[in-house]
C-alpha positions in Angstrom: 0.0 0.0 0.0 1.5 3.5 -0.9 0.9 5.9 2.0 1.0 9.8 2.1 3.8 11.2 3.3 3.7 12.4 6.8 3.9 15.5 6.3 6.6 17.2 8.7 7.6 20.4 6.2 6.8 23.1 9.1 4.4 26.0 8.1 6.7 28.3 5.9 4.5 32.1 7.3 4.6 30.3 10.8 8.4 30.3 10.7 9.2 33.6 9.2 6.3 35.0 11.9 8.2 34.1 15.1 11.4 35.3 13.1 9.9 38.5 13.7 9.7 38.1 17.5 13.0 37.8 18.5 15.9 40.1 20.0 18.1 38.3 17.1 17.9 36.0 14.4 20.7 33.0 13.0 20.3 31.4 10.0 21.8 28.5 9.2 21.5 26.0 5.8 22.1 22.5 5.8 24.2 21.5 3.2 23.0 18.9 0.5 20.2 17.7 2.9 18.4 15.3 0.8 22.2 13.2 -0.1 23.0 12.6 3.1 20.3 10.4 3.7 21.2 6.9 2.8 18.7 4.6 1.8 18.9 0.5 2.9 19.9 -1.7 1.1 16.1 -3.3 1.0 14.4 0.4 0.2 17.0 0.9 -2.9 15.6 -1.8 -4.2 12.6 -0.3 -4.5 14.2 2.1 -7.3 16.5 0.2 -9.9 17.1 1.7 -12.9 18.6 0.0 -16.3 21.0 2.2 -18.2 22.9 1.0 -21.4 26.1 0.0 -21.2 27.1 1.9 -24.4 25.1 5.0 -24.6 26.3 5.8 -28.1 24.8 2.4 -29.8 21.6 1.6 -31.5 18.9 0.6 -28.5 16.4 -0.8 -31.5 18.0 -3.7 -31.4 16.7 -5.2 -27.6 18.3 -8.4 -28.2 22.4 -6.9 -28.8 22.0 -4.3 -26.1 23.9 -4.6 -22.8 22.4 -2.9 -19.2 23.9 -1.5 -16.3 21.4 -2.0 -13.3 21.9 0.9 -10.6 19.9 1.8 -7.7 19.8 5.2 -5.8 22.3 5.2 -2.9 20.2 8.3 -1.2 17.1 9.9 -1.0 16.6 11.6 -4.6 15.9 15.2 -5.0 12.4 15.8 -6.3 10.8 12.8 -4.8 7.6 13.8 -3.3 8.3 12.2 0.3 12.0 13.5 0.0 11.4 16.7 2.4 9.3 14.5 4.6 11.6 11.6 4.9 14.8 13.5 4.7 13.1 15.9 8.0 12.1 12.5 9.6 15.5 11.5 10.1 16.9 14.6 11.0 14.4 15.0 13.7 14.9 11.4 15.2 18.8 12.5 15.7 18.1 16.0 16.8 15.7 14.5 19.0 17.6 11.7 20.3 20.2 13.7 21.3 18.8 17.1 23.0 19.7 15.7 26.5 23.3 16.3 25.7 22.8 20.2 25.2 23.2 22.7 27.8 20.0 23.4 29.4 20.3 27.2 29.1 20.3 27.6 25.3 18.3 23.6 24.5 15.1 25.4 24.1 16.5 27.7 21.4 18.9 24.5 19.4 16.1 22.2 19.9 13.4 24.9 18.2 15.8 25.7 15.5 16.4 22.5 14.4 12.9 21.2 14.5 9.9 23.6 14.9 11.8 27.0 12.8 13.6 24.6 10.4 12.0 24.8 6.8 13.3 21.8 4.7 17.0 22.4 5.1 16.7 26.2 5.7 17.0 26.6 9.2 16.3 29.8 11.8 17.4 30.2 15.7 16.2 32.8 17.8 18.6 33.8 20.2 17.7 36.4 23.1 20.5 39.3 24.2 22.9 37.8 26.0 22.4 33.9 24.9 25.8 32.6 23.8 26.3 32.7 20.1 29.2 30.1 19.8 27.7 27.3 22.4 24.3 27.8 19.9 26.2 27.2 16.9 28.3 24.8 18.0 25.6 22.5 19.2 24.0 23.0 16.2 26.7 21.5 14.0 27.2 18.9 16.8 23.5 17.5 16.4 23.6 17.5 13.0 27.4 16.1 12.5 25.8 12.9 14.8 23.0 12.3 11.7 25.3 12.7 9.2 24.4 16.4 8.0 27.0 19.1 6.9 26.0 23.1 7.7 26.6 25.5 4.9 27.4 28.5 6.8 25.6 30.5 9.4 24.0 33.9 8.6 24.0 36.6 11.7 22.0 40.3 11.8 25.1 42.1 12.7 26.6 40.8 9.6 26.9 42.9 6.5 25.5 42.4 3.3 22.1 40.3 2.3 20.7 37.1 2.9 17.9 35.1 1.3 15.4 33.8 3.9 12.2 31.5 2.8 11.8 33.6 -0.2 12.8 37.0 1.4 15.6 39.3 1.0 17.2 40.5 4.5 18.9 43.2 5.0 21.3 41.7 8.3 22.9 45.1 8.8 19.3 46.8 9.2 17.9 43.8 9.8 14.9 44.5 7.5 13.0 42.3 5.6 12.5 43.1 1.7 10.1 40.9 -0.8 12.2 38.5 -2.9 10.8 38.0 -6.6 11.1 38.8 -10.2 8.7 39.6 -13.2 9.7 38.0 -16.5 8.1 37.6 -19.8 10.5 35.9 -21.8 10.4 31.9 -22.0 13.7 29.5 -20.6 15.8 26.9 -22.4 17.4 24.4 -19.9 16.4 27.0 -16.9 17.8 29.5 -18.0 15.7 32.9 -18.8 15.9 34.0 -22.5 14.8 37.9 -21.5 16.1 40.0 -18.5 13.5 40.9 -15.8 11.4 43.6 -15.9 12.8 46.5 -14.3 10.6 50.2 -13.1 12.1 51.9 -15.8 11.1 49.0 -18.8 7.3 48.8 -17.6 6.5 51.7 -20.1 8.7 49.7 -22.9 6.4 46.4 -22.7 4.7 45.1 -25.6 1.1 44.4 -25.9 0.3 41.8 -23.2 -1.5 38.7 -23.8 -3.8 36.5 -21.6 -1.0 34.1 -21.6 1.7 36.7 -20.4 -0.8 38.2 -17.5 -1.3 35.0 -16.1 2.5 34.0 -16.0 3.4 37.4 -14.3 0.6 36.5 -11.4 2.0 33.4 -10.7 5.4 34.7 -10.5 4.6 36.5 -7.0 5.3 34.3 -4.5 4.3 35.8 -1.1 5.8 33.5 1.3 5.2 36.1 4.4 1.9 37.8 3.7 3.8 41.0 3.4 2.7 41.3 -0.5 -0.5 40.7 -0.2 -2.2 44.2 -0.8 0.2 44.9 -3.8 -0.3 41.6 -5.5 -4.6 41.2 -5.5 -4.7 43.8 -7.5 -3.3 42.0 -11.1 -5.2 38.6 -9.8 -8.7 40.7 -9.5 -7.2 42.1 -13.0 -6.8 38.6 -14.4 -9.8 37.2 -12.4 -11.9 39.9 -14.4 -9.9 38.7 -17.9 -11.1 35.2 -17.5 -14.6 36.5 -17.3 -14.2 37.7 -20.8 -14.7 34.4 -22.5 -14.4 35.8 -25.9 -10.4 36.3 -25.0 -8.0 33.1 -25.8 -4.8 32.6 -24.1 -2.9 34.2 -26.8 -5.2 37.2 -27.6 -3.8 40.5 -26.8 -5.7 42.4 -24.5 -7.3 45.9 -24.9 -5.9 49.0 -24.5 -7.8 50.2 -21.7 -6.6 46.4 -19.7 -3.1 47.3 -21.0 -2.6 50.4 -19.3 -4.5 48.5 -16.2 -1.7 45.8 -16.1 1.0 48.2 -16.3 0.2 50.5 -13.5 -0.5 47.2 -11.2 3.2 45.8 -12.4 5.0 49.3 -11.9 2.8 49.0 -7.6 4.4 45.6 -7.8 8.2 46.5 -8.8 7.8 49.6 -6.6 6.8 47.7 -3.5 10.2 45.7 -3.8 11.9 48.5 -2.2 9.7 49.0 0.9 11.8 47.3 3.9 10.0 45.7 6.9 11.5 45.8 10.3 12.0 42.0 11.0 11.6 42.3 14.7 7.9 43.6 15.7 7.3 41.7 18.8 9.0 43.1 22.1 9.0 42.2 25.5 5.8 43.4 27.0 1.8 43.8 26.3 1.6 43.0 22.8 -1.5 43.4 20.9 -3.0 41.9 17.6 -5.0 44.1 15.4 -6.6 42.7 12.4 -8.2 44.4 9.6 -11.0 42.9 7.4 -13.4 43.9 4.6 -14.6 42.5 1.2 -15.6 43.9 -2.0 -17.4 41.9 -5.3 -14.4 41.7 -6.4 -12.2 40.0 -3.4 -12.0 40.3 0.5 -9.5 39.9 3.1 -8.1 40.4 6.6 -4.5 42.6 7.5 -2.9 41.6 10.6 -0.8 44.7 12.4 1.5 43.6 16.0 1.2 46.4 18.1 3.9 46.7 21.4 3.5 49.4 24.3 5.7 52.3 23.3 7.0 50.2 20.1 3.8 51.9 17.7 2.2 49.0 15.2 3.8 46.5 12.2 2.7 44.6 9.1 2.4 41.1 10.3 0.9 39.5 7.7 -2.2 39.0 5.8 -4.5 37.4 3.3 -6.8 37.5 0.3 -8.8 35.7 -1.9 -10.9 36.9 -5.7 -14.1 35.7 -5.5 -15.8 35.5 -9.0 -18.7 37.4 -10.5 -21.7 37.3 -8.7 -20.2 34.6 -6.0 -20.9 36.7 -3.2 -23.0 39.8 -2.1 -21.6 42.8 -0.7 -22.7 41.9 2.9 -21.5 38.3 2.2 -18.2 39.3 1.0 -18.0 41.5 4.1 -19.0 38.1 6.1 -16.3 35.9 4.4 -14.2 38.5 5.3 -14.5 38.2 9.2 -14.4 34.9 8.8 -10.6 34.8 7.2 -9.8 37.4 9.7 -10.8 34.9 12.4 -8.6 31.8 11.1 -5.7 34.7 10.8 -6.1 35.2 13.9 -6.3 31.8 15.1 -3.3 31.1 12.7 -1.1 33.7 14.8 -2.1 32.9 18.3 -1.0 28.9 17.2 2.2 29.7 15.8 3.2 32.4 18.1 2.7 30.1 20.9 6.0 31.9 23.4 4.5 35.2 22.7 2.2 36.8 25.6 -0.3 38.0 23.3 -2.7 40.5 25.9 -5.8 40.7 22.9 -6.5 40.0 19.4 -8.6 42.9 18.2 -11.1 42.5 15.1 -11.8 45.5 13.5 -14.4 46.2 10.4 -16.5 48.8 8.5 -19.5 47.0 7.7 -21.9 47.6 10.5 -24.6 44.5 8.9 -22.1 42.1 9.9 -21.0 43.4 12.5 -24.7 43.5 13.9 -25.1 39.8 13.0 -21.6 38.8 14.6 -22.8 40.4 17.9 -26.6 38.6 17.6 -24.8 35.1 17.1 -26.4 35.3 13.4 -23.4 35.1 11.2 -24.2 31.0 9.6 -27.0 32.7 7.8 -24.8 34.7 5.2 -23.9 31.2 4.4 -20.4 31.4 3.4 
């Protein structure tokens, strides 16, 4: 029987969330992660492969040609169950062996290597006065035990940038800036055939097509809820295309959707520029405000951390495009308390070490906000 895999990949927002509560931040990368996991002798088995002997003869002829049987030695990359399988291990070791760390800095090894750990792309959280070395050191020492290899470690009060779960970070600022490119032009063996779109060569773009607006949406990837305003505009954009059956894939779009897609792209490459202060959870009453309200179009909930004497920050937050006629206005408005509810539930999960004094709701749509109050809300029916 083939079984799902267990699924241990830790939540990627959850990680890069309590990132943002702490006095400092290490990052650390596990070097070739899915290799050092050797497979049994009995589970290699499993994947034998048959490779001529002479690639350069004439394989029509079954009967002449000569095989090499191999089998993978370790996990392969790009298995489905490699993450899960590869984290499995690394866990059991980390986890076997916790009782030989220090006491005073376990919590924060232990966390790092398991709970903050994405994949291979690890995060400790080290308060003032923690010592740096002992972390580190026990970190390698864990990981040496199962077999694993770290790549380097990344500190705030280094210079330069770093790449963290799909953000840039600024370690001397210790900002946080979105990580992604805009390109049009097709690959050949991975490799782009056009250079990205840049602020200044939005103006220069050709007449886009279907085709070319969808492949610029996907190519946001929000991995903190940071981009979320910026980017629902061009999917309510391309939500609206679609309903525009008349419109193939490879038709160019009006003039009046043009200049539409154009301002949304310049927001987009803009908004690469605006820097978030990674830490926005200090010591102290701490406060979550979140934001919701919907439109016909989409609706969605903003989630602000607000300290004592620290002022407020961008969290994170969420959308969805609902389609045409879906949803009325006080049903969008509905849907919308509703995703700022599982937001909220989302945050108080992950940011578990966090005293969190209140969770505030706040919204503009007094219907709902009536029904909410009278216990009514299951009849918007959403």
């Amino acid at each position: 029987t083939v079984r799902d895999p267990p699924g241990l990949v830790q939540d990627m927002r959850g990680i890069i969330m309590r990132s943002r509560t702490a006095d400092n931040l290490l990052l650390f990368d596990i070097k070739q992660f899915f290799r050092s996991i050797h497979l049994t002798n009995r589970d290699s088995m499993l994947r034998l492969m048959m490779i001529p002997s002479n690639r350069f003869q004439d394989i029509t002829d079954t009967d002449r040609v000569e095989f090499d049987v191999v089998r993978e030695a370790a996990i392969p990359f790009g298995d489905k169950a490699a993450a899960d399988y590869s984290i499995s291990a690394k866990n059991k070791v980390v986890l076997q062996n916790q009782g030989d760390v220090p006491i005073n800095i376990r919590k924060i090894v232990i966390d790092g290597l398991v709970k903050d750990c994405y994949v291979d792309d690890g995060s400790l959280l080290p308060k003032e006065g923690d010592d740096v070395d002992a972390i580190k050191h026990w970190v390698v020492e864990l990981l040496r035990r199962g077999g694993f290899t770290v790549k380097e470690f990344l500190d705030k009060s280094d210079e330069g940038e770093g790449k963290y779960l799909g953000l840039k970070w600024d370690r001397k600022c210790d900002l946080f800036y979105m990580n992604f490119k805009l390109n049009l032009g097709g690959t050949i063996r991975g490799k782009r055939q056009e250079d990205d779109l840049s602020i200044e060569g939005v103006e220069l773009l050709h007449p886009l097509t279907k085709r070319e607006v969808l492949r610029l949406t996907c190519q946001f990837y929000d991995s903190a809820g940071l981009g979320t305003p910026l980017i629902i505009g061009l999917r309510i954009l391309y939500s609206q295309i679609c309903q525009d059956t008349s419109l193939g894939m490879r038709d160019v779009l009006p003039s009046e959707m043009q200049v539409k897609i154009k301002t949304i792209v310049l927001e987009l490459l803009k908004g690469k520029s605006l820097g978030f202060p990674r830490q926005i959870v200090f010591k102290g009453e701490t406060n979550i405000v979140i934001f919701f309200d919907g439109s016909l179009s989409a609706y969605g909930a903003v989630a602000y951390a607000h300290s004592v004497g620290k002022g407020g920050h961008l969290l994170t937050s969420t959308a969805k495009v609902i389609g045409r006629g879906k949803y009325s206005p006080p049903q969008s408005e509905m849907a919308a308390a509703l995703l700022a509810v599982r937001l909220g539930n989302k945050i108080k999960n992950e940011l578990t070490d966090i005293d969190i004094n209140h969770v505030i709701f706040i919204g503009d749509s007094q219907i709902v906000l009536n029904m909410i109050a009278r216990g009514r809300p299951a009849r918007m029916n959403v």
